[in-house]
C-alpha positions in Angstrom: 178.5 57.4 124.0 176.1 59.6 122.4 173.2 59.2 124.4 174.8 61.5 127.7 174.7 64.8 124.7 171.6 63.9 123.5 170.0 63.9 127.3 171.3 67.5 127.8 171.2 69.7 125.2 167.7 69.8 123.5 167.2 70.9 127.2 169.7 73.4 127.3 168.7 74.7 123.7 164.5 74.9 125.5 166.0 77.3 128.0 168.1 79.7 125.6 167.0 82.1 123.5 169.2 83.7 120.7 168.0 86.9 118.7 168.6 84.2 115.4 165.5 82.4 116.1 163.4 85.1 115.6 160.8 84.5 112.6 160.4 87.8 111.1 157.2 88.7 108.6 158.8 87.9 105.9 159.4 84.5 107.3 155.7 83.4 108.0 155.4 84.7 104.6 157.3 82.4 102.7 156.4 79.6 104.9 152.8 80.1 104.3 154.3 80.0 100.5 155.8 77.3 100.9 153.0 75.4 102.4 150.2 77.3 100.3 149.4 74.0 98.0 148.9 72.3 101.5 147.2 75.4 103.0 144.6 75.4 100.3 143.8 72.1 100.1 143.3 71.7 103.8 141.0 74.5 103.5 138.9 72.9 100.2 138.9 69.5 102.5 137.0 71.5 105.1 134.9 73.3 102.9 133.7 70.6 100.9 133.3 68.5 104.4 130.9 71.2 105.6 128.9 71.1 102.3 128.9 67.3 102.3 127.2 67.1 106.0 125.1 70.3 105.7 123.5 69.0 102.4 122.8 65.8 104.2 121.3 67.6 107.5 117.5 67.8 107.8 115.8 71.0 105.8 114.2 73.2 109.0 111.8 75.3 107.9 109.9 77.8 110.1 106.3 77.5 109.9 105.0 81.1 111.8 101.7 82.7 112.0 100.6 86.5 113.5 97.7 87.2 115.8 95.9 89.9 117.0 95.6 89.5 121.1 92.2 89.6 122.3 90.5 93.4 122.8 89.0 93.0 126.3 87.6 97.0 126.6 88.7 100.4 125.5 90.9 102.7 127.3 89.9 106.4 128.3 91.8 107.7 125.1 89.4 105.6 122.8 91.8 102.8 122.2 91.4 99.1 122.1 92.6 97.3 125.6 94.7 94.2 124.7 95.0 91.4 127.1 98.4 91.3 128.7 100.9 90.6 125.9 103.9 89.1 128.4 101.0 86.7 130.1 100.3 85.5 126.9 103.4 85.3 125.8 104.8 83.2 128.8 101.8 80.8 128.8 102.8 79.9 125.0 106.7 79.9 125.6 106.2 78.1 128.9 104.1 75.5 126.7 101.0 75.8 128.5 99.4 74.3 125.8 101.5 71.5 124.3 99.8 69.2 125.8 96.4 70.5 124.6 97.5 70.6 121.3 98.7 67.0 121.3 95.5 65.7 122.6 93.2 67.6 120.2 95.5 66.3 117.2 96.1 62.9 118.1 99.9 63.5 117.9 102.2 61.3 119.8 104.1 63.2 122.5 107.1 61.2 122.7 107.2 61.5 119.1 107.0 65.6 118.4 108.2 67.9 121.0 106.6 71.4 120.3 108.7 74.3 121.0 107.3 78.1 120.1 109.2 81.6 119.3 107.0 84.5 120.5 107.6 87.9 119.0 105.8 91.3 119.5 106.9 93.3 116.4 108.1 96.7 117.3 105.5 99.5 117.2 102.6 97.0 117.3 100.2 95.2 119.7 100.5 92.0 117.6 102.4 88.5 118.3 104.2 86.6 115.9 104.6 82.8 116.7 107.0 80.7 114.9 108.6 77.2 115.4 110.7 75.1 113.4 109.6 71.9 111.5 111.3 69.4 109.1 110.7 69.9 105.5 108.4 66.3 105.4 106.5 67.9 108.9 105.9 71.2 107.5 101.5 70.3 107.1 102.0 69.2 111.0 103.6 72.2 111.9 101.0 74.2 110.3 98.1 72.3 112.2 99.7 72.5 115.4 100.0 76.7 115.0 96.1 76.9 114.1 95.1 74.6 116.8 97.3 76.9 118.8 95.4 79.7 118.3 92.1 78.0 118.3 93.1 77.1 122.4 94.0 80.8 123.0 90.9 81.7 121.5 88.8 79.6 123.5 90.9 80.9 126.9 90.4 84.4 125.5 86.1 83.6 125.0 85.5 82.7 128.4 87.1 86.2 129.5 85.6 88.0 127.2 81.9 86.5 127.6 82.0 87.5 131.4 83.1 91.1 130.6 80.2 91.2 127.7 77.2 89.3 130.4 78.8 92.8 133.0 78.2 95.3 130.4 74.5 93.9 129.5 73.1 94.1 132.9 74.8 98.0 132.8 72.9 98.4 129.6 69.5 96.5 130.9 69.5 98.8 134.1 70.1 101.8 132.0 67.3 101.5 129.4 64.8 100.6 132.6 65.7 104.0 133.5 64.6 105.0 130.3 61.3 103.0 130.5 60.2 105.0 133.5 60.7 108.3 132.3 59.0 107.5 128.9 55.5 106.6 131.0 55.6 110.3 132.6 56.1 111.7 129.3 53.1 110.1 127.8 50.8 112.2 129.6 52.3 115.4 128.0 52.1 113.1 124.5 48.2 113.3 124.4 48.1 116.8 125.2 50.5 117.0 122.2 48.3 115.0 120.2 45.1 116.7 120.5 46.6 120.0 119.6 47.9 118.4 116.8 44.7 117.1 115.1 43.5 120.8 115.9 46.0 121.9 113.4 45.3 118.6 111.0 41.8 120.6 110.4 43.5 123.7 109.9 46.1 122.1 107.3 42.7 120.5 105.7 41.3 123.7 104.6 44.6 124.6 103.7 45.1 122.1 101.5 42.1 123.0 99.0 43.9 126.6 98.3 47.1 124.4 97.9 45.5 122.5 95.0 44.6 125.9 93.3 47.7 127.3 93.8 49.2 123.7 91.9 47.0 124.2 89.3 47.9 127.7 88.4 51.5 126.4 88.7 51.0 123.3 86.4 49.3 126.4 84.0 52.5 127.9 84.2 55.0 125.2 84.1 53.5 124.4 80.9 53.5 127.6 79.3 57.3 127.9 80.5 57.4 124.4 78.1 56.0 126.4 75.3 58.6 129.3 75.5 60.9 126.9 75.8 60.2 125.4 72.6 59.3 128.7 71.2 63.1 129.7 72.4 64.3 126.4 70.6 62.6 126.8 67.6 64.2 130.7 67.8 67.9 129.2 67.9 67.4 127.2 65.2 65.8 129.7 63.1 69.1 132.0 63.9 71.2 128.8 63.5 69.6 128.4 60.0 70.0 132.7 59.4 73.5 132.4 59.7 73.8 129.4 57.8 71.9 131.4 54.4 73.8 134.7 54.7 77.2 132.3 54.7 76.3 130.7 52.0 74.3 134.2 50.3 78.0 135.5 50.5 79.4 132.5 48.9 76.8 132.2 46.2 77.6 136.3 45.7 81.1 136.2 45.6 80.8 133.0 43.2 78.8 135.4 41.2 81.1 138.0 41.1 84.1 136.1 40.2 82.1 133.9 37.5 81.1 137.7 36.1 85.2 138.5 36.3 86.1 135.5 34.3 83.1 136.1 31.6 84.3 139.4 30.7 87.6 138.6 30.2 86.7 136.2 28.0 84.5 138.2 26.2 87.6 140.9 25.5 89.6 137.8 24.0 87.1 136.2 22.4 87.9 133.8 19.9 85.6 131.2 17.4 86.8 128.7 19.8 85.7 130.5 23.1 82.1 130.6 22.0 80.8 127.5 24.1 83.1 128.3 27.5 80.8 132.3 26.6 77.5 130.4 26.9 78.5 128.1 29.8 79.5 131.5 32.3 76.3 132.9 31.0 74.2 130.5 32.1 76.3 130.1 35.5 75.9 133.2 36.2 72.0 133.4 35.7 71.8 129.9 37.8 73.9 132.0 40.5 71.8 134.9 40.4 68.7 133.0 40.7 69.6 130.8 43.5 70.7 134.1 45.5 67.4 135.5 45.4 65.9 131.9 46.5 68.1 132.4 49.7 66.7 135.8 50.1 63.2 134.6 50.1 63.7 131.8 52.5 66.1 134.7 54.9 63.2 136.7 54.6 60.9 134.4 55.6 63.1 133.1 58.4 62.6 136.9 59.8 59.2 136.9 59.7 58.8 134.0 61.8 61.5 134.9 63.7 59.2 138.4 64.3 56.3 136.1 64.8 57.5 133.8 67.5 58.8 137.2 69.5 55.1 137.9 69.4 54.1 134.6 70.8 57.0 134.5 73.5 55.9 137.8 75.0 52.3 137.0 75.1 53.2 133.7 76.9 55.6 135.4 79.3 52.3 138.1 79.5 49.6 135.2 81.0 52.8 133.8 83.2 52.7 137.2 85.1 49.0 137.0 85.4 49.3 133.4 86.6 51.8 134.4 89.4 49.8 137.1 90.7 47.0 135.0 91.2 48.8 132.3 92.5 50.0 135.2 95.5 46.2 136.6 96.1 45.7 132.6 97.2 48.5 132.9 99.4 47.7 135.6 100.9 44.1 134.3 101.7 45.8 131.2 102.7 47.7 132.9 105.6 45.6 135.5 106.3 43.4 133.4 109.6 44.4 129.4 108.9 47.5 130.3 109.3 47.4 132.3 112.1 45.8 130.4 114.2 47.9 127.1 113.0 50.9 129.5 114.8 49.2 129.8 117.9 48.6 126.2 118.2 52.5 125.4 117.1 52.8 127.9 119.8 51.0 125.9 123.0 52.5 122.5 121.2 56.1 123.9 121.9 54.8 124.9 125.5 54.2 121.5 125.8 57.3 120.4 124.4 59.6 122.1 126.2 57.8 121.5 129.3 57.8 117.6 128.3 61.9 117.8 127.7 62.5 120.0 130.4 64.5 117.4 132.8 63.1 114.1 131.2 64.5 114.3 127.6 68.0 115.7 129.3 67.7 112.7 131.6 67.3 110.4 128.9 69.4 111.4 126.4 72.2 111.3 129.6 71.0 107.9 129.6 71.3 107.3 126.1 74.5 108.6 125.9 75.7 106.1 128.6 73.7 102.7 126.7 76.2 104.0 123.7 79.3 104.1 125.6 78.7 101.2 127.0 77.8 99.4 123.5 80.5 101.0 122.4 83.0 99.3 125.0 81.0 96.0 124.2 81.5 96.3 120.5 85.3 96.7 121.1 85.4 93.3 123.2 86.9 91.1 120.3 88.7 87.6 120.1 91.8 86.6 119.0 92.1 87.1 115.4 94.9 85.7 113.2 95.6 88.2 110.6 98.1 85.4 109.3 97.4 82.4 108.8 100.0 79.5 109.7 102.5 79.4 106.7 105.6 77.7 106.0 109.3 79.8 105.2 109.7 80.1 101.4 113.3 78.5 102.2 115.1 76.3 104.5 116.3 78.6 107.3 118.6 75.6 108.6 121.0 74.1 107.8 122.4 77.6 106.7 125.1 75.9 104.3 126.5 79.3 102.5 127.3 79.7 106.3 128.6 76.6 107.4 131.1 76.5 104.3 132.8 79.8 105.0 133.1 79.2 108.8 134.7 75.6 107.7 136.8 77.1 105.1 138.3 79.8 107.8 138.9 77.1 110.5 140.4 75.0 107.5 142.7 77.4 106.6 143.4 78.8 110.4 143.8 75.1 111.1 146.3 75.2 108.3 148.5 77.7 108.5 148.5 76.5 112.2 149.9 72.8 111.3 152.1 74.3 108.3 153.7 76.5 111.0 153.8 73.5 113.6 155.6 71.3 111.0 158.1 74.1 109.9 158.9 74.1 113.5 159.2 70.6 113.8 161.2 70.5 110.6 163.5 73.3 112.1 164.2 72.0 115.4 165.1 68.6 113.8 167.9 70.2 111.5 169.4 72.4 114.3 168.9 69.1 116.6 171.2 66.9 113.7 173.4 69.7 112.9 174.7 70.4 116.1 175.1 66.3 116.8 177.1 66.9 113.6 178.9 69.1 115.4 179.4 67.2 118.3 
């Protein structure tokens, strides 16, 4: 009897929908309250299960390396030409040379499976290639980026050395040019060289008014050495004047107040000041005789002072006399010799100009093209590694800070979900049995 109402009404109750079932916010609110002890410990379940599994995954670490492509030329605006960053780049990516790799190193290729990251930083010509290596493979990692880019180096060489071998026949054609204009300008050397020794006889007879002319100005460099000890000796002597009228003031003024105090002891004198009497008396004569022993030695210092004047003048005196000797050779010195030395310079220059009129332009063209092309050979360059292949500080998987909050959210998503679900459940039973109750 009551199986017919329980066949018909949970289906009659699916269908209907009364504004009392609503759940308003306050009702998921207390029935995450309710659940909450459940909630959270779904959530630490999930937590700590992520924490458990990442601690026992393998430590990655990424073992990377940055090179400089290979500098095949130089552009118009004077920069380096790179070889084609995206060729490269796919060749590496594409692994192009895994296989190389392996067989250089002896590695097993069923064993490792390589797998590179290529990078160009932003702003800059330069690549950055990582991959990713257990924490106990890190040292094979490491060999298998430098033998990486010892195979792109030796790709890169075999480019480069055909460009180089193109620029050096340039170069050898160029400086054969050179060769051929140096022989017709060797014809205008001799001429060059024959006026030349013309004007080496000149500069012979030259030379012996040259030596006079250094003699007088040795005579006059050292008497220039005698005023200047003569001017040393002078500074000292005024050093030393100003050092005896200092102390001829002190010595006076010592006198003065020594002749002060003595008189006043003399008005109040006493049987008992007889001794202090006799020691300002003979104070004071000390005194007055050392202050005419700094006279004599001021007025001395004068006298020498007056003296060495003397001596400085007549020294400056014979330098005058010296220098206009030394300009009568001079004059006789230019006065034929070199005149005619200037009208030889004169035909050499002829010469000259008619020697780099056309060939010297030519060459130094020439020359100018042998130096842009060395130039452009000089900028040819390898791969270099400005980083060597290094190892990551840290483990950059498993990321376990990570994996613990994305399990703690599910978690406690998952939870709320089944605490909702079983409030449901629990509902739906108790409207199920009251209304049997009913019944």
């Amino acid at each position: 009897m009551t199986d017919q109402p329980q066949q018909h009404e949970p289906a009659h109750h699916r269908v209907e929908m009364h504004p009392d079932d609503e759940i308003e916010l306050m009702d998921y609110l207390l029935v995450i309250w309710k659940w909450k002890w459940r909630i959270i410990l779904i959530t630490f379940v999930c937590m700590v299960a992520a924490g458990v599994v990442s601690f026992n995954m393998p430590r990655i670490h990424e073992v990377s390396m940055i090179i400089e492509p290979a500098v095949i030329g130089m552009q118009e605006n004077g920069n380096p030409l790179f070889l084609d960053l995206v060729n490269m780049k796919g060749k590496i990516e594409n692994g192009l040379y895994n296989t190389r790799i392996l067989n250089r190193l002896n590695i097993n290729p069923r064993l490792t499976q390589l797998g590179f990251k290529v990078v160009n930083p932003k702003n800059t010509k330069l690549i950055k290639i990582s991959s990713e290596w257990e924490q106990d493979k890190i040292s094979t990692g490491t060999k298998i980026l430098a033998q990486l880019a010892a195979e792109m180096a030796y790709d890169a060489e075999k480019a480069l050395q055909s460009k180089k071998e193109d620029l050096d026949m340039q170069i050898t054609v160029k400086q054969n040019e050179i060769a051929t204009i140096e022989t017709q300008r060797k014809d205008i050397g001799k001429q060059i060289a024959t006026k030349l020794n013309e004007i080496a006889k000149i500069e012979t007879q030259r030379k012996d008014l040259d030596k006079q002319i250094l003699l007088k100005l040795s005579d006059i460099q050292g008497k220039k050495n005698q005023i200047k000890l003569q001017q040393a000796i002078l500074k000292n002597i005024g050093e030393r004047k100003t050092e005896l009228i200092q102390e001829v003031k002190q010595v006076k003024n010592n006198t003065e107040r020594l002749i002060q105090q003595k008189n006043r002891v003399v008005e109040g004198k006493s049987s008992e000041e007889n001794v202090s009497l006799l020691l300002y008396f003979t104070t004071v004569q000390q005194n007055v005789a050392y202050f005419n022993q700094l006279n004599d030695r001021l007025n001395n210092l004068k006298s020498n002072e007056d003296r060495i004047g003397a001596e400085i003048e007549k020294l400056e005196k014979d330098i005058n006399d010296i220098n206009t000797a030394i300009e009568r050779l001079k004059i006789q010195k230019t006065e034929g010799l070199k005149a005619n030395a200037n009208d030889i310079n004169t035909e050499i220059e002829r010469l000259k100009i008619q020697k780099t009129e056309g060939l010297q332009a030519n060459v130094n063209d020439i020359k100018i093209e042998i130096e842009r092309l060395n130039i452009k050979k000089s900028y040819i360059e390898n791969i270099k590694v400005l980083k060597e292949p290094e190892s990551s500080e840290f483990p950059i998987k498993p990321k376990k800070k990570r994996n613990v909050v994305l399990a703690g959210a599910v978690g406690f998503m998952l939870a709320v979900f089944m605490a909702f679900f079983v409030e449901y459940l629990q509902k739906a039973r108790e409207e199920s049995m009251i209304k049997k109750g009913l019944k």
